[in-house]
C-alpha distance (Angstrom), angle and dihedral (degrees) to the residues before:
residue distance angle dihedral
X1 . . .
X2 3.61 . .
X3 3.33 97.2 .
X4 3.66 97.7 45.1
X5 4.22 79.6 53.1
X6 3.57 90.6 59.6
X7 3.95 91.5 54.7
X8 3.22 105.2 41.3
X9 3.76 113.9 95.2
X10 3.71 126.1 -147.1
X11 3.81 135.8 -102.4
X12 3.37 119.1 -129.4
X13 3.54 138.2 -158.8
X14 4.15 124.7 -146.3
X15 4.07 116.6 -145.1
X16 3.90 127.0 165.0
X17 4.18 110.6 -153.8
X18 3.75 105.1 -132.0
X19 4.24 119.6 -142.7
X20 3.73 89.3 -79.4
X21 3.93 90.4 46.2
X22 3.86 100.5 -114.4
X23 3.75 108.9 144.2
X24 3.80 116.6 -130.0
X25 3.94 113.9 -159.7
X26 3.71 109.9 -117.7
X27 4.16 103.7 -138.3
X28 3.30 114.5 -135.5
X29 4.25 133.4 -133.9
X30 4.03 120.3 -150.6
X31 3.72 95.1 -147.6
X32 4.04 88.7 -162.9
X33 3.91 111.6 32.6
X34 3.49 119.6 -167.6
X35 4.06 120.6 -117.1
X36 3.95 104.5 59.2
X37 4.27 103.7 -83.9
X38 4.08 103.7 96.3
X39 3.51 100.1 -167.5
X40 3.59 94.4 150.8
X41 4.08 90.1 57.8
X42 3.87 134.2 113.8
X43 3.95 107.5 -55.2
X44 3.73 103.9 -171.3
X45 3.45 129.0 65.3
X46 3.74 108.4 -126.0
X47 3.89 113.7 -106.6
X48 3.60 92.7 29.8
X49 3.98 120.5 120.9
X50 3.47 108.3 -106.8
X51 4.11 115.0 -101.7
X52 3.84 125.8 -130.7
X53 3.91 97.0 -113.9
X54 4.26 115.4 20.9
X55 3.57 98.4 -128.9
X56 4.18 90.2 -157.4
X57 3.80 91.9 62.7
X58 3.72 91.7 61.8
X59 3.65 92.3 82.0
X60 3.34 101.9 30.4
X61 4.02 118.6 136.7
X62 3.84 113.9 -131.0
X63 4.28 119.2 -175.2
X64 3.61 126.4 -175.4
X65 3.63 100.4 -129.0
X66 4.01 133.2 60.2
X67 3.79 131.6 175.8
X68 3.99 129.5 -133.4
X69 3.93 97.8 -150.9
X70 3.42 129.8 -2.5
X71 4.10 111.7 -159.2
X72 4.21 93.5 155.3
X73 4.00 94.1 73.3
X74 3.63 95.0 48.6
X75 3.55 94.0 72.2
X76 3.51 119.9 96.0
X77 3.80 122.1 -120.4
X78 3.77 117.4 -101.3
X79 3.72 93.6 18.7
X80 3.86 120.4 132.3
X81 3.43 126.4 -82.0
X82 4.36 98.9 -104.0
X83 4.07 90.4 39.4
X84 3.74 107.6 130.3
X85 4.07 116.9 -133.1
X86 3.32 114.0 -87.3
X87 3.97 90.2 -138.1
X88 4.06 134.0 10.3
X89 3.49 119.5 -134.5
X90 4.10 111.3 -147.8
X91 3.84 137.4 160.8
X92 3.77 103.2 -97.3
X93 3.99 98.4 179.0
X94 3.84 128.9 32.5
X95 3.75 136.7 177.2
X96 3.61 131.4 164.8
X97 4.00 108.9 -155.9
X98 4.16 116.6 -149.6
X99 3.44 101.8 -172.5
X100 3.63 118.4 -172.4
X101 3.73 127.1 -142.4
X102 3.84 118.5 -96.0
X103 4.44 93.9 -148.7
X104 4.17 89.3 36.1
X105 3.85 113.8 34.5
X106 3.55 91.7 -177.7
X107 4.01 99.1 57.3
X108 3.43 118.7 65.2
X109 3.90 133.9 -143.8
X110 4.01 114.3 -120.6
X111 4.01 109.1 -76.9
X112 3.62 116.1 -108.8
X113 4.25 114.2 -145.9
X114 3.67 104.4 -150.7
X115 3.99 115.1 -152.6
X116 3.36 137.9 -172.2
X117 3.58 133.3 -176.8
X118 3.65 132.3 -154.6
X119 3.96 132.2 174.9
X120 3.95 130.8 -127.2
X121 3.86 121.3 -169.8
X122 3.60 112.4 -133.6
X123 3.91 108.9 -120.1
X124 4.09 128.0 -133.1
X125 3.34 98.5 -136.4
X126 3.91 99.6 51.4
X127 3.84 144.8 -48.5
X128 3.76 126.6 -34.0
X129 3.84 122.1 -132.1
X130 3.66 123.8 -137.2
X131 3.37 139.6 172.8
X132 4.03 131.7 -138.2
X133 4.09 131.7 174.7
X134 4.17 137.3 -155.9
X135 3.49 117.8 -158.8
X136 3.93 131.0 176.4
X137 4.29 116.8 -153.2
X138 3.45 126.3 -178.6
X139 3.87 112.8 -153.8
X140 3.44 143.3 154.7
X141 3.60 143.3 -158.4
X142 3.98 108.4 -84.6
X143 3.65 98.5 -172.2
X144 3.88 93.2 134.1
X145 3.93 89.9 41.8
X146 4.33 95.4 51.4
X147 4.40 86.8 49.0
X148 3.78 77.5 51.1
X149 3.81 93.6 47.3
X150 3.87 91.8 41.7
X151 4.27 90.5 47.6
X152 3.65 84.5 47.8
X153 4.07 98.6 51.5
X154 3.85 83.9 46.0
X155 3.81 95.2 60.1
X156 3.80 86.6 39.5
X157 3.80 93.8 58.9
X158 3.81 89.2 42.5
X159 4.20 84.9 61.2
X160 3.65 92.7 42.3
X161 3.85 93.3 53.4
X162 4.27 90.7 40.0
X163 3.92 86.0 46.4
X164 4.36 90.5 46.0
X165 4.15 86.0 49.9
X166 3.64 86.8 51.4
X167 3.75 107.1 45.1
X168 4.00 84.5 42.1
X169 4.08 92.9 64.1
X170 2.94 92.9 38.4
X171 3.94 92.4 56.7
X172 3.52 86.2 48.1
X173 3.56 98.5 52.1
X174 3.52 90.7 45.7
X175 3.90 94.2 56.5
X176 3.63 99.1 28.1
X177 3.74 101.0 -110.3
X178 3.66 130.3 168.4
X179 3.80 98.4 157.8
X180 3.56 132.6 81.4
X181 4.09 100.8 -128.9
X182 3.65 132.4 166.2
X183 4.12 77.3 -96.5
X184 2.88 106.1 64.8
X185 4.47 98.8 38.2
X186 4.41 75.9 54.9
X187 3.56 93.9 54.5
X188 4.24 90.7 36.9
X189 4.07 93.1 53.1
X190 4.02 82.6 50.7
X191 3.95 90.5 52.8
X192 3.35 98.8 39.0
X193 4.26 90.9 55.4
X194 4.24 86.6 43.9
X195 3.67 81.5 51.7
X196 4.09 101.1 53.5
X197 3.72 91.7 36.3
X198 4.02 96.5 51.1
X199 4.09 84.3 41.0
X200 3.95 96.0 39.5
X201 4.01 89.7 46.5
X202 3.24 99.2 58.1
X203 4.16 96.0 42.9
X204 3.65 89.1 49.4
X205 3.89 85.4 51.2
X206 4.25 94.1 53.3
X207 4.27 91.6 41.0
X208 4.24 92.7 57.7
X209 3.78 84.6 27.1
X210 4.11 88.7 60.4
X211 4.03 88.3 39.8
X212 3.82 93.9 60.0
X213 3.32 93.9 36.2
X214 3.56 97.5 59.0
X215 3.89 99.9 18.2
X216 3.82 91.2 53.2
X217 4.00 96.0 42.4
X218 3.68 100.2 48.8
X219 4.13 112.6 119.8
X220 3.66 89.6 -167.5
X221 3.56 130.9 17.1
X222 3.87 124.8 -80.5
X223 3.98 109.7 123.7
X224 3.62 123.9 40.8
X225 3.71 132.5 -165.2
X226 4.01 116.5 -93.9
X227 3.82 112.0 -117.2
X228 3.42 113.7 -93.8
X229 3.68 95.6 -121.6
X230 4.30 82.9 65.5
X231 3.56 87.1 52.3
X232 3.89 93.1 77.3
X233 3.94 100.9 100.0
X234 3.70 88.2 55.4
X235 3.95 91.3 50.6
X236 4.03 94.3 49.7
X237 3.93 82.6 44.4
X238 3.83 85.3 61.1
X239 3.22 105.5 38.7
X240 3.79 93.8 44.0
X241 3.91 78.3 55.5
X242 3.35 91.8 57.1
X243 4.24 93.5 51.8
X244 3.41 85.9 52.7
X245 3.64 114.7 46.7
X246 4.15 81.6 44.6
X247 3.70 88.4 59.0
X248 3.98 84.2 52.9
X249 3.51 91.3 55.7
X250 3.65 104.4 45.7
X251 3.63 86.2 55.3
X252 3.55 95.5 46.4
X253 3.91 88.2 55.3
X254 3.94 84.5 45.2
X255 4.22 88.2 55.5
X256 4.12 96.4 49.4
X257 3.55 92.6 40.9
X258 3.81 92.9 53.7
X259 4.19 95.3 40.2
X260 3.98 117.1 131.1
X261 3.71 105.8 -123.8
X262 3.84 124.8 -172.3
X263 3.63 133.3 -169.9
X264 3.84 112.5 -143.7
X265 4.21 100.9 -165.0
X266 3.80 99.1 -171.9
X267 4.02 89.2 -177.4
X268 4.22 106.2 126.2
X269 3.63 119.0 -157.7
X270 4.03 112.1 -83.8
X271 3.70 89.9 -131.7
X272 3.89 146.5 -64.0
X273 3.30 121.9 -52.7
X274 3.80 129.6 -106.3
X275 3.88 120.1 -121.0
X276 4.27 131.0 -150.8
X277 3.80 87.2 -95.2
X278 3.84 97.5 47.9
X279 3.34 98.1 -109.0
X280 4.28 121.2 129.5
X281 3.94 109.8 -105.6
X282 3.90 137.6 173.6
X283 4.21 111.4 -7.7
X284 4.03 113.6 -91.3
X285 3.98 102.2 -92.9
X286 3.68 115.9 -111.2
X287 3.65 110.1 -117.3
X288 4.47 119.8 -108.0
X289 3.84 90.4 -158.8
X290 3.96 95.3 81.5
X291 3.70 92.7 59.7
X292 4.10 94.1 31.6
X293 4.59 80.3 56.3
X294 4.22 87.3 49.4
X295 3.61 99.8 41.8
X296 4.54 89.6 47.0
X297 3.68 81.2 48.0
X298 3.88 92.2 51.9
X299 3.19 94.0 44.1
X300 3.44 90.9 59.0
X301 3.80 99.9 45.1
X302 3.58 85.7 58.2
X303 3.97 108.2 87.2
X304 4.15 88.2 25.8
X305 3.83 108.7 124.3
X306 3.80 124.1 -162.1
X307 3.34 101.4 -122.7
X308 3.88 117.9 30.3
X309 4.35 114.4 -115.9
X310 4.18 92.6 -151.9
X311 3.82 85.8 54.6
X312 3.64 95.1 50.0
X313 3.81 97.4 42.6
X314 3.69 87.4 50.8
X315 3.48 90.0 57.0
X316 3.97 95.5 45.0
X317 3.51 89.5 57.2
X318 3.79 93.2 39.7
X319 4.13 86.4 60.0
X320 3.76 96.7 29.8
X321 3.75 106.2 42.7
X322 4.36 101.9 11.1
X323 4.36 87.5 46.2
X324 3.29 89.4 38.8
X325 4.27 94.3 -119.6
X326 3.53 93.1 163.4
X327 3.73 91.4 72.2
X328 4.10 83.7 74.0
X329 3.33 85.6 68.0
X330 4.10 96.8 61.9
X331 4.03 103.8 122.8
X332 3.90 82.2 -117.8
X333 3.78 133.8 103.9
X334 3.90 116.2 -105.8
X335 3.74 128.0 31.1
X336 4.17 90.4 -44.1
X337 3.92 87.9 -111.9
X338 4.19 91.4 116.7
X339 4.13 84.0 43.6
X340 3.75 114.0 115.9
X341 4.00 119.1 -117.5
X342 3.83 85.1 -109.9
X343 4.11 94.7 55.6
X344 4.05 102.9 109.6
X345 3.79 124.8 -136.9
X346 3.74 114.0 -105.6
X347 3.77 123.7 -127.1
X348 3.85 102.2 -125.6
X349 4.09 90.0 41.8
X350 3.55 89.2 48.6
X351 4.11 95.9 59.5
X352 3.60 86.9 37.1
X353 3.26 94.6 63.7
X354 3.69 102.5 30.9
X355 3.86 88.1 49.0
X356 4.03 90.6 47.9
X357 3.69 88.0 52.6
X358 3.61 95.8 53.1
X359 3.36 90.0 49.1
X360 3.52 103.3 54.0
X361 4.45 89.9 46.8
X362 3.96 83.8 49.3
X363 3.76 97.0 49.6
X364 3.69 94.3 39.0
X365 4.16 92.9 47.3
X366 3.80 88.0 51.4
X367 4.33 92.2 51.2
X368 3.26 87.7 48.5
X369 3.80 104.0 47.4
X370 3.64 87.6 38.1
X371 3.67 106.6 48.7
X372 4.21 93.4 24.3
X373 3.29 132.7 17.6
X374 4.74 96.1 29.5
X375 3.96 87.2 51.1
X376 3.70 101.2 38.2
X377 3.76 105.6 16.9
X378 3.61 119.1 38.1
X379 3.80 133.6 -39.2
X380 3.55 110.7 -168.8
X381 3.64 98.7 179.0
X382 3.60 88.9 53.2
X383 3.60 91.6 50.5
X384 3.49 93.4 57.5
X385 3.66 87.3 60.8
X386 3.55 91.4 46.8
X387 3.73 86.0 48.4
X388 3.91 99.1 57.0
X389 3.91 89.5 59.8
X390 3.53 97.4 48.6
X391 4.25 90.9 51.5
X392 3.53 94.9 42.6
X393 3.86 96.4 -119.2
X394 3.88 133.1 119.5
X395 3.77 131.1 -160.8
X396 3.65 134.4 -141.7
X397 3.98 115.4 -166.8
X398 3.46 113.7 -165.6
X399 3.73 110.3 -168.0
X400 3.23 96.4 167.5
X401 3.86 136.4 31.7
X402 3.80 94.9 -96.2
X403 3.81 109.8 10.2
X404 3.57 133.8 49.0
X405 4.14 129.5 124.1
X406 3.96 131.5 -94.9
X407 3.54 126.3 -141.5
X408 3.64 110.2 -147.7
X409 4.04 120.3 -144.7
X410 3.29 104.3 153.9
X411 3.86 93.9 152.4
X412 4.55 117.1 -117.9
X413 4.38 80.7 -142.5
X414 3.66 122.7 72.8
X415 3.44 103.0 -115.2
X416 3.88 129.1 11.2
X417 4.23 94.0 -168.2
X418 3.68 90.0 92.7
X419 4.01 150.7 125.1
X420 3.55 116.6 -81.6
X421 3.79 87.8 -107.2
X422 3.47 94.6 65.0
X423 3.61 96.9 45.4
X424 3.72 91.4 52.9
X425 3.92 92.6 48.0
X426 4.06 87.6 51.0
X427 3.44 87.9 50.1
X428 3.60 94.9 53.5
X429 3.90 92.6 48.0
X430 3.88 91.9 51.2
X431 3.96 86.0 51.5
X432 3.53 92.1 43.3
X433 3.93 92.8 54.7
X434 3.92 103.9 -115.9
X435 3.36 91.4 111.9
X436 4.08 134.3 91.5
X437 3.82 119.7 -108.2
X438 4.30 114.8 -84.7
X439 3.71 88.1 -130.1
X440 3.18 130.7 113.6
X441 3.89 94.7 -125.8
X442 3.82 102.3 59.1
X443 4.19 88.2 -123.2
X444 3.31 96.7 46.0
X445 4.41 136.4 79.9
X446 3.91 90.6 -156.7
X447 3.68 104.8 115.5
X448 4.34 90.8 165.2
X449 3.46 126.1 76.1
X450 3.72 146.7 177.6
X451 4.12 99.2 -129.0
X452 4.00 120.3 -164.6
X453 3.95 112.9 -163.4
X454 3.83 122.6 -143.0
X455 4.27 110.2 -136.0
X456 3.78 90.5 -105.1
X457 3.64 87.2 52.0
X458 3.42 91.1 48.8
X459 4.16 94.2 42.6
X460 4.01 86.1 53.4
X461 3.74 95.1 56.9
X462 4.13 90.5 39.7
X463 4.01 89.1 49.6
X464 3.96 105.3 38.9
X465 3.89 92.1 30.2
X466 4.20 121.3 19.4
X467 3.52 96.2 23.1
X468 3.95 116.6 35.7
X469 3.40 99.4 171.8
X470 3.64 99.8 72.0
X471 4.07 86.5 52.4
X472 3.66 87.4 62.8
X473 4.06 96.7 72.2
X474 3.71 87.3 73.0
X475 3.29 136.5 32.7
X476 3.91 112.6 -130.1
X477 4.09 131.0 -160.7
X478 3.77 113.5 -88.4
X479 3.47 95.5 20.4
X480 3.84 110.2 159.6
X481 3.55 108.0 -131.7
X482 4.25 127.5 -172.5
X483 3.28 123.2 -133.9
X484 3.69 123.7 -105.4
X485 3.24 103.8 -153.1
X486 3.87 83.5 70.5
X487 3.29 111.5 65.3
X488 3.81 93.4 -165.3
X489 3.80 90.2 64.6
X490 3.53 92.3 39.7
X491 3.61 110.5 120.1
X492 3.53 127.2 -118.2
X493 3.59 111.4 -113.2
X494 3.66 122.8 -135.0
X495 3.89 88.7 -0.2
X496 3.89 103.7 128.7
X497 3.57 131.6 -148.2
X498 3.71 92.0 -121.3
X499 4.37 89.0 52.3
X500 3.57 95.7 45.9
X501 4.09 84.0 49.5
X502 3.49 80.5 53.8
X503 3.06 103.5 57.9
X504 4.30 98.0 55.5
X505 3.55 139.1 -33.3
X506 3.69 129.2 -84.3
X507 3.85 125.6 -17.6
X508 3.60 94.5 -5.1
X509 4.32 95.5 66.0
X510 4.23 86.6 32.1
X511 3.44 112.3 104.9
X512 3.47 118.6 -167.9
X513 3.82 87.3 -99.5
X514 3.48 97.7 51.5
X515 4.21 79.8 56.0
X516 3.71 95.8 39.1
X517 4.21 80.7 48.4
X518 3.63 91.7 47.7
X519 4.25 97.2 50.6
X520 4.08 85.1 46.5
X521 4.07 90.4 51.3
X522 4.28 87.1 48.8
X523 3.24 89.5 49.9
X524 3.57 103.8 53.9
X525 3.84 89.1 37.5
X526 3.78 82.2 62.2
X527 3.39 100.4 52.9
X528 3.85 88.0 46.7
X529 3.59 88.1 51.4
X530 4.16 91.3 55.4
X531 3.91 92.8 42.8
X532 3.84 87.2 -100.3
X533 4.04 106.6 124.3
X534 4.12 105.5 90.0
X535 3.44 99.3 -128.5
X536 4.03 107.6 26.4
X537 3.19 122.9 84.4
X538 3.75 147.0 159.7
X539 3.66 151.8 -161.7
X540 4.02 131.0 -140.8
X541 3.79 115.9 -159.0
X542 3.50 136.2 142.1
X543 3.88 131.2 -72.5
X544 3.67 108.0 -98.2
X545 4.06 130.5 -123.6
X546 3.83 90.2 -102.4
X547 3.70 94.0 32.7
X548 4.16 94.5 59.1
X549 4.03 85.5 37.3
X550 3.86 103.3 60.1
X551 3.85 102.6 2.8
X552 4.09 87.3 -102.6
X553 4.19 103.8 -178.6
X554 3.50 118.3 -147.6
X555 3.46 125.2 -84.6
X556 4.38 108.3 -105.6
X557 3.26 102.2 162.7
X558 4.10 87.6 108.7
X559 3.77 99.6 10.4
X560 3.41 113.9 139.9
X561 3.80 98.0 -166.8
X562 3.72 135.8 37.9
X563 3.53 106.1 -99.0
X564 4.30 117.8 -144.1
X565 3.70 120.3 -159.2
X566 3.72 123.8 -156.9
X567 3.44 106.3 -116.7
X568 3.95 102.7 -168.3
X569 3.96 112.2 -137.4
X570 4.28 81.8 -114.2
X571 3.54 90.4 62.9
X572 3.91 95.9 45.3
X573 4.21 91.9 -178.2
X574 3.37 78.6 155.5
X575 3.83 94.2 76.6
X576 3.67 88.6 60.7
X577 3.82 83.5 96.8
X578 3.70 90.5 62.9
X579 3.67 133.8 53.4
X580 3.56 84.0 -111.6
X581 3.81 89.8 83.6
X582 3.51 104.6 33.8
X583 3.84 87.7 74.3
X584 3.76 91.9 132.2
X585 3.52 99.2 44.2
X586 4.10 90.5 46.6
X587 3.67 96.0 44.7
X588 4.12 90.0 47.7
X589 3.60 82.5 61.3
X590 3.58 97.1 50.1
X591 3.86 92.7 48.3
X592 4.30 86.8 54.9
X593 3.71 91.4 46.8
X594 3.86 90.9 50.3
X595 3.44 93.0 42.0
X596 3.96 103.0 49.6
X597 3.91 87.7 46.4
X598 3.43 94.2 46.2
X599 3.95 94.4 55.3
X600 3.39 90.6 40.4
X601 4.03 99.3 49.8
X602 3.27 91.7 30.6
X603 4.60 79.3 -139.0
X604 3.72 127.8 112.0
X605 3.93 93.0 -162.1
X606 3.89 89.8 53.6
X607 4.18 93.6 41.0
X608 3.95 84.5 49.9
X609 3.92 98.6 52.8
X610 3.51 90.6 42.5
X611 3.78 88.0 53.0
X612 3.81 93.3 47.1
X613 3.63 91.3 48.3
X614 3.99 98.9 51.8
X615 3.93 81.5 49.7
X616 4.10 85.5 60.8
X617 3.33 89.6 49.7
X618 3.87 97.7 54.9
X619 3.54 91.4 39.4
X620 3.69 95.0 57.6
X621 3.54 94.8 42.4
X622 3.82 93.9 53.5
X623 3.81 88.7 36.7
X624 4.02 87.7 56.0
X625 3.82 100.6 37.1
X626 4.15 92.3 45.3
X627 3.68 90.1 47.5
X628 3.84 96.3 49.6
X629 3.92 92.5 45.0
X630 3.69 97.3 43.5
X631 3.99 88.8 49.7
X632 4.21 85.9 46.9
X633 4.32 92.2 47.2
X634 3.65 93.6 39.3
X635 3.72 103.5 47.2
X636 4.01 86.7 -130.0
X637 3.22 124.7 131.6
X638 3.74 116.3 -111.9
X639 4.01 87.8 -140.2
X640 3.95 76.0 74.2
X641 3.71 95.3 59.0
X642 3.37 104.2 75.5
C-alpha cells in the first residue's frame, strides 16, 4: 500500500476566484481520450474560415479533475510489490482558453483547460527525457470579424478579376490579338496570379494592420487576438500569394531575357581613304567599338535594381532584430516591454510588423535615391541615355512582338568616332548651347520613347532581320551580296539567323550573312527613323490622360503608322525591360518570401538569408539569360560582355 502511495499521482482540480472570491470550477477537456472515439479532437480543418457555432464542441466531454503523472497504471498486473512501471503516463500539452465575449468584451465565457496526455516507457538502462508545455490564450469569438473577412475576400476577388480583364486587353492591344490562342490563356493565367497576389498583399497587409492597431492600443480589454489555429485562411492566402507573385517573376525574367534588341550606329564613314600613289581608295571603315561600349554597358544595366535588397535586409534586421521590433509582436497589449520572456509572437502581429518595416526601408530608399543620391550622385540609367548620344548608337528593345521603347542617340556632332579632343570640345558646345536638341523631334530633349509597330513594320524586321529566308524570294535594293567566287564569303544557304544563333553566342554563330543581314536591317531602321523608308511611317505625340493613368497602349489594330510616345526620362517606362523598373514587382516578392519564412521559422536572421539568397538566384538567372540573348540579337560576342 505504501508503495502503491508513492506512485500514484494526484488529481487535481482547476478554480479561478472571481472579485468577490467565489471559486468557479474550471471543466476540463481530454484532448486525446483513451478507447478509440476522439471526440474531444481537432474540429476544424486548418485553412478553413472559422464557422459561427463549432459543430465538434457540441459533444465534447468535459470532467473536473486531471492528473500530472500517473506512475500507478503503468505497472503490470501480477507483478511484485517493488516492480517499477513499465511506462508513466503524464500531461504532455496544456492550455487553458479565456475566451472573451464577442457582444460584452468585458465578461468572459467559462475557461476551458485543455489536456492532453501522452505515455513514456521507462528505460533499463537509465532515465527517459520528455518534454511537456503550459500555455495561457485569450480569444474570443470573431463571428462578426470572419463575415468581415469573407465580405472583404469577395471584393478582393471582384478587383482581381476587373484587374485580369484589364491587363488581358491591354495585352491584346499591345500585340495585336484578336484570337484566343494557347498565348494568350499562358500569358492570362500569369496576370491573373500578379493580379491576386498584388490584391491579396495588400488586404492581408490592412487585416493584421487593423489587429495591431487595435489589439496593441487597447487600455482595457475589448478585442482579443483570434487563435492561431483560426488564422489558417489568412496563411494559405499568403502563401498562395507567394506562388503567385513567383510565377510573375519567373515570367518576367522569361520576357527580358527573350527581348529583341537592336543597335542603330548612325556613325558614316569620315571619308575615303588615301592610297601610296595619292589617289582616294576603299571608304574609311566605321568603327564596331561604339556599339561593342553600349551593348557591355547594357548588359550591365540589365540585372541593376533601384534600390539594393542586401541594404534593405540589413536594415530589416537592424530594426527588427538590433531595435528589438519583434517585441511588437508579443500577443500582449502595449509595446510587449511588460511581456514575460515566455509570451509568444502572434502570427498576424508578426507580418504586421515585419511588413510595416519593410515598408518604411522601401519608401525611405526610394526618397532618398530619388530626391538625393539619382539627381546629385549618380544615375546610371540616365547615363546610359546620356551614353547612346555621345557613341552615336540608338537602341530599340522590343519586349514584345509589337511594342517595346527606342532610345534615340543619334549624335547633334558629325561624327562621334573621334579623339578625345574632339569629344571634349563637342561636349563643351552642347553645354554651351550651340548645339541642336538630342531628341528625336528637333524641339524636343526626349531621347526615350514608348514605340508601337504596325504588322508590316513588324514583317520587315522578321523578313530582312529574324527570318532571312523569306528575304530570299526577292531580291531587294542594297542588298549586300558575297562573292562566289570566294568561297569563304560564300553564304551559307538555308542556314538561318535564328540556327546559327543556335548554335553559340556572338561572333562565333555569326556568319558573315547574319552580319551582312544585320548592317542591311540598321540601315533601313535608319531610314525609318528619318522618315526615309517609302511606305513606313510614324507619328510622335504625347502620352494621353488615360494612357499615363493605367498604362492604356494604343489602339493598332488599323494603324497605319507606327506610333512613338515620348516617354520623359522621369517616367523611365523604358526600364520596364530591366529589373531596374520592376522594383515593385521584385520587392513584392521579397516582402512574401520574408514573410512566409518568417512565420514559418519564427527567425528574422533565417527569413533574411533566405530572402537574400532567392535575390541571387534571380539575379543570376536574369544576369545569364540577358547576357546570352543580348549576345544572340546583337551579333556580339558575349566574350565581349564582360
Amino acid at each position: 500500500a505504501g508503495r502503491a502511495a508513492q506512485l500514484r499521482g494526484a488529481f487535481h482540480e482547476l478554480y479561478i476566484a472571481d472579485k468577490d472570491d467565489r471559486l468557479f470550477p474550471v471543466p476540463v477537456r481530454v484532448r486525446n481520450i483513451p478507447g478509440g472515439a476522439n471526440v474531444n479532437g481537432a474540429s476544424q480543418a486548418w485553412g478553413s474560415i472559422p464557422s459561427v457555432v463549432d459543430s465538434a464542441e457540441v459533444d465534447d466531454v468535459l470532467t473536473r479533475r486531471f492528473f500530472l503523472v500517473d506512475a500507478l497504471s503503468g505497472i503490470r498486473a501480477g507483478a511484485e510489490e517493488e516492480a517499477l512501471p513499465s511506462l508513466v503516463r503524464f500531461a504532455s500539452a496544456m492550455r487553458l482558453t479565456v475566451r472573451v465575449q464577442e457582444a460584452n468584451p468585458s465578461r468572459l465565457f467559462p475557461p476551458v483547460l485543455d489536456v492532453s496526455y501522452s505515455e513514456a516507457f521507462v528505460g533499463v538502462g537509465g532515465a527517459t527525457q520528455v518534454s511537456a508545455s503550459f500555455e495561457v490564450t485569450y480569444s474570443m469569438q470573431l463571428v462578426q470579424y470572419w463575415t468581415t473577412v469573407t465580405i472583404l475576400i469577395v471584393f478582393a476577388c471582384v478587383f482581381v478579376f476587373c484587374g485580369f480583364l484589364y491587363s488581358a486587353f491591354a495585352w491584346m492591344r499591345r500585340n495585336q490579338r484578336t484570337l484566343l490562342d494557347g498565348e494568350f490563356m499562358a500569358h492570362a493565367f500569369v496576370q491573373l496570379l500578379r493580379c491576386y497576389a498584388e490584391v491579396f498583399v495588400w488586404l492581408l497587409f490592412a487585416l493584421c494592420g487593423h489587429w495591431y492597431v487595435f489589439f496593441k492600443g487597447q487600455s482595457q480589454s475589448f478585442i482579443m487576438l483570434p487563435e492561431e489555429e483560426d488564422t489558417g485562411p489568412l496563411q494559405v492566402m499568403l502563401i498562395l500569394a507567394l506562388v503567385a507573385k513567383a510565377v510573375h517573376v519567373a515570367e518576367i525574367l522569361w520576357t527580358q531575357g527573350h527581348a529583341d534588341v537592336f543597335l542603330v550606329d548612325w556613325e558614316t564613314s569620315h571619308g575615303a581613304l588615301v592610297g601610296k600613289s595619292g589617289e582616294p581608295s576603299d571608304q574609311t571603315p566605321v568603327s564596331a567599338w561604339r556599339t561593342i561600349l553600349v551593348a557591355n554597358e547594357l548588359n550591365e544595366l540589365q540585372a541593376q535594381r533601384m534600390t539594393k535588397p542586401a541594404l534593405t535586409l540589413v536594415i530589416v534586421l537592424f530594426f527588427m532584430v538590433g531595435l528589438d521590433f519583434e517585441r511588437f509582436a508579443q500577443a500582449v497589449p502595449g509595446d510587449g516591454s511588460r511581456a514575460s520572456e515566455y509570451t509568444d509572437s502572434h502570427v498576424l502581429l508578426r507580418f504586421a510588423v515585419s511588413s510595416f518595416v519593410w515598408l518604411i526601408v522601401l519608401v525611405g530608399q526610394q526618397l532618398v535615391l530619388r530626391f538625393f543620391y539619382l539627381p546629385y550622385v549618380e544615375d546610371k540609367v540616365g547615363q546610359f541615355v546620356d551614353l547612346l548620344s555621345v557613341a552615336n548608337v540608338s537602341c530599340l528593345i522590343l519586349p514584345e512582338k509589337f511594342s517595346g521603347y527606342y532610345l534615340h542617340g543619334r549624335s547633334v556632332h558629325a561624327h562621334a568616332d573621334t579623339s578625345m579632343l574632339e569629344l571634349n570640345r563637342q561636349l563643351r558646345q552642347e553645354e554651351e548651347g550651340v548645339t541642336s536638341h538630342r531628341g528625336l523631334s528637333p524641339v524636343s530633349e526626349v531621347q526615350s520613347f514608348a514605340v508601337f509597330l504596325t504588322a508590316g513594320m513588324r514583317d520587315l524586321y522578321d523578313t530582312r532581320f529574324r527570318n532571312p529566308a523569306l528575304a530570299e524570294q526577292g531580291v531587294e535594293a542594297g542588298r549586300v551580296r558575297t562573292n562566289a567566287a570566294n568561297p569563304t564569303n560564300a553564304p551559307v544557304n538555308g542556314l538561318s539567323v535564328a540556327r546559327a544563333r543556335r548554335a553559340g553566342d556572338g561572333f562565333r554563330s555569326s556568319p558573315e550573312e547574319a552580319v551582312a543581314r544585320y548592317s542591311e536591317m540598321s540601315t533601313l531602321l535608319r531610314d525609318w527613323i528619318d522618315s526615309n523608308l517609302e511606305g513606313h511611317n510614324y507619328s510622335i505625340r504625347e502620352k494621353t490622360y488615360l494612357e499615363k493613368l493605367i498604362r492604356m497602349p494604343p489602339d493598332m489594330s488599323f494603324a497605319l503608322d507606327s506610333v512613338f510616345l515620348f516617354d520623359p526620362e522621369g517616367s523611365g517606362s523604358w526600364t520596364r525591360s530591366l529589373l531596374y523598373g520592376r522594383e515593385y514587382d521584385l520587392s513584392v516578392f521579397e516582402v512574401l518570401i520574408y514573410s512566409v519564412a518568417d512565420l514559418s521559422l519564427k527567425s528574422s536572421y533565417l527569413a533574411a538569408a533566405i530572402t537574400f539568397l532567392t535575390w541571387l538566384v534571380v539575379q543570376w538567372i536574369r544576369s545569364a539569360l540577358g547576357q546570352s540573348n543580348l549576345a544572340k540579337k546583337t551579333i556580339i560576342d558575349d566574350r565581349f560582355l564582360i
